[in-house]
Backbone as CSV, one residue per row, in Angstrom:
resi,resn,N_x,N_y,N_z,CA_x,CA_y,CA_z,C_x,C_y,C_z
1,UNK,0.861,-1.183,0.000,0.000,0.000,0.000,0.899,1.236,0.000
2,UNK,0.346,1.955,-0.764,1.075,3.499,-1.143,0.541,4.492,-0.096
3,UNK,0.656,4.867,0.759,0.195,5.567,2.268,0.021,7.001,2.033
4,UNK,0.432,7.347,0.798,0.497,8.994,0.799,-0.443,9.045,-0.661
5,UNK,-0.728,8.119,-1.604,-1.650,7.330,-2.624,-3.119,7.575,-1.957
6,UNK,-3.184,6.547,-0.651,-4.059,6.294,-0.502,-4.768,7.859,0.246
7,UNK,-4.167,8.336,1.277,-4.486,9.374,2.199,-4.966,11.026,0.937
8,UNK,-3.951,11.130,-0.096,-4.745,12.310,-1.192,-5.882,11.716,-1.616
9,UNK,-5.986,10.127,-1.658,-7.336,10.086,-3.007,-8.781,10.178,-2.032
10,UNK,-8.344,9.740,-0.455,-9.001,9.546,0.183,-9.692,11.337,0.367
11,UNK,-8.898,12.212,0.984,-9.548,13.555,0.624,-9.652,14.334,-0.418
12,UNK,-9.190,13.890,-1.527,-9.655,14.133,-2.541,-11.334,13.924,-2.642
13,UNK,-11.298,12.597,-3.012,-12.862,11.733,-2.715,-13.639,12.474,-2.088
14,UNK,-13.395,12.793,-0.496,-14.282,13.370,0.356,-14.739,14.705,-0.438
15,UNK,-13.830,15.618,-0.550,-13.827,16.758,-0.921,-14.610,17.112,-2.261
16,UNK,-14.263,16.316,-3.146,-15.433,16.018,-4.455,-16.738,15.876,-4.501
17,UNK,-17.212,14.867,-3.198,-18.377,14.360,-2.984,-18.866,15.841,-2.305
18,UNK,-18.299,16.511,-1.543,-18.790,17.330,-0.979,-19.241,18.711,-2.025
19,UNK,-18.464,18.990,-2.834,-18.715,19.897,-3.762,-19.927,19.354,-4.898
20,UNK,-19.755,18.102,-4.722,-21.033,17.452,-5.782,-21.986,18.015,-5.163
21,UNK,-22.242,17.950,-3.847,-23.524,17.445,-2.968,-24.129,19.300,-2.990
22,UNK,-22.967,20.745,-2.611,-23.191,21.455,-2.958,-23.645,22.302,-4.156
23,UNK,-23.012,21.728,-4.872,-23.432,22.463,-6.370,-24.645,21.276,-6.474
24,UNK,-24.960,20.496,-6.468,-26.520,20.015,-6.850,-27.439,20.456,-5.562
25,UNK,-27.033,21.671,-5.117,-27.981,22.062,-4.216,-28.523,21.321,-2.983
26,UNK,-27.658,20.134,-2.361,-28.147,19.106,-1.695,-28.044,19.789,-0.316
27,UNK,-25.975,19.925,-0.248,-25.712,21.122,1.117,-26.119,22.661,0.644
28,UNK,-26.601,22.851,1.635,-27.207,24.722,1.620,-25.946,25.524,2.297
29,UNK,-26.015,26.529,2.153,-25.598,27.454,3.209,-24.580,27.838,2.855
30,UNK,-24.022,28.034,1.170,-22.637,28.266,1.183,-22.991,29.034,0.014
31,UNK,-21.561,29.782,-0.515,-21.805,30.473,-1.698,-21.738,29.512,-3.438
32,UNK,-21.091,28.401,-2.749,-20.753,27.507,-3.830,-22.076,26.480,-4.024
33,UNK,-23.317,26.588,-2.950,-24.681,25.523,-3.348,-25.444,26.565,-4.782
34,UNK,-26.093,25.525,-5.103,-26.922,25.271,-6.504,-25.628,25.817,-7.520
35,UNK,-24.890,25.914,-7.720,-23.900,26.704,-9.161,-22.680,25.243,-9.567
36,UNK,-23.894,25.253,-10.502,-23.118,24.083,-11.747,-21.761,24.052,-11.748
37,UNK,-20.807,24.946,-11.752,-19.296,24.817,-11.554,-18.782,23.735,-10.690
38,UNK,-19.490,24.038,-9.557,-18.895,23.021,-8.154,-19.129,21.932,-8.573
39,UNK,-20.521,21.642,-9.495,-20.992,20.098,-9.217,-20.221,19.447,-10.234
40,UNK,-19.609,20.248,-11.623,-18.723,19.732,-12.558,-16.835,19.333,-11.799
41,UNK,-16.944,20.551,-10.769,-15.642,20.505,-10.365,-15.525,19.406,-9.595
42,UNK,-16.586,19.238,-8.645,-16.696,17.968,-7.802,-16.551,16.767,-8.587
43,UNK,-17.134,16.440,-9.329,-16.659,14.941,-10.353,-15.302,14.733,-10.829
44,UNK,-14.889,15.959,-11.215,-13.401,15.588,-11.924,-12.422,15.373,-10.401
45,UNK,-13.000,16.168,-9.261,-12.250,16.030,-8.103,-12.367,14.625,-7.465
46,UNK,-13.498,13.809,-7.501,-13.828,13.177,-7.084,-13.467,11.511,-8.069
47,UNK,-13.102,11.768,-9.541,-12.797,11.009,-10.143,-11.008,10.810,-10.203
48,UNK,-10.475,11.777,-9.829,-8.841,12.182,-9.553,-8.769,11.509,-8.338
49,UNK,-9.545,11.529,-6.766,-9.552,11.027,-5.938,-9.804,9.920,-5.858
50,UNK,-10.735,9.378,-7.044,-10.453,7.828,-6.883,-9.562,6.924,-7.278
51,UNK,-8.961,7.991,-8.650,-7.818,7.096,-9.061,-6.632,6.818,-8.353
52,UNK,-6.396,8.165,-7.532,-5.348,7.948,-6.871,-5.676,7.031,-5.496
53,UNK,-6.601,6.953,-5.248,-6.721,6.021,-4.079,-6.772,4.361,-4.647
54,UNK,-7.047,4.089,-6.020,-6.804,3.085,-6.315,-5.036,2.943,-6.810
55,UNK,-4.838,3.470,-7.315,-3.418,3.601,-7.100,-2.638,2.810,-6.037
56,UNK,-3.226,3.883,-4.768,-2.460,3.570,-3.449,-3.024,2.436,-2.976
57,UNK,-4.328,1.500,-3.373,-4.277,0.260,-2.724,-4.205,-0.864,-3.512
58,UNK,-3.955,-0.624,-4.915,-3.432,-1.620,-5.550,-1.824,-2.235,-5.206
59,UNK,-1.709,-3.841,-5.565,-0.629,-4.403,-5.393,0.543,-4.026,-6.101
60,UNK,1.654,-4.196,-5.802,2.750,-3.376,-6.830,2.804,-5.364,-7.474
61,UNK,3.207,-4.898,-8.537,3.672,-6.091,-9.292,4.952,-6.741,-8.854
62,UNK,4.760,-8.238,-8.501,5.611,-9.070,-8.266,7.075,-9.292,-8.870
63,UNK,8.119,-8.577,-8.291,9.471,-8.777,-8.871,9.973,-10.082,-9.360
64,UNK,10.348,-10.129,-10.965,10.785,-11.091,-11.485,12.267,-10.992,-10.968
65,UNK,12.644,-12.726,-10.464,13.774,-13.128,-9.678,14.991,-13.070,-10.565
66,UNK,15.891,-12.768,-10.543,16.885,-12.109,-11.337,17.873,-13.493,-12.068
């Protein structure tokens, strides 16, 4: 496991989902709810955060023995 992989994709992720949830008007109370930007920005944030968290918990490939 990649520890610094896993820990960006992990708030990445969070942070995406959260801007999704704002820009589709879900969380209130901010300047960034209902405005389409966030909810586009949130996916690409949230799709960056997953890759890199798959990244960090995928297996590294098995060293061929010399």
């Amino acid at each position: 496991m990649r520890t610094p992989f896993v820990i960006l994709g992990v708030l990445a992720l969070l942070a995406g989902v959260v801007w999704i949830l704002q820009g589709a008007d879900v969380l209130l109370g901010s300047a960034m709810s209902g405005s389409t930007f966030w909810l586009g920005a949130g996916v690409v944030l949230a799709l960056i955060g997953g890759g890199l968290l798959g990244l960090g918990v995928r297996s590294p490939a098995a060293k061929k023995a010399a």
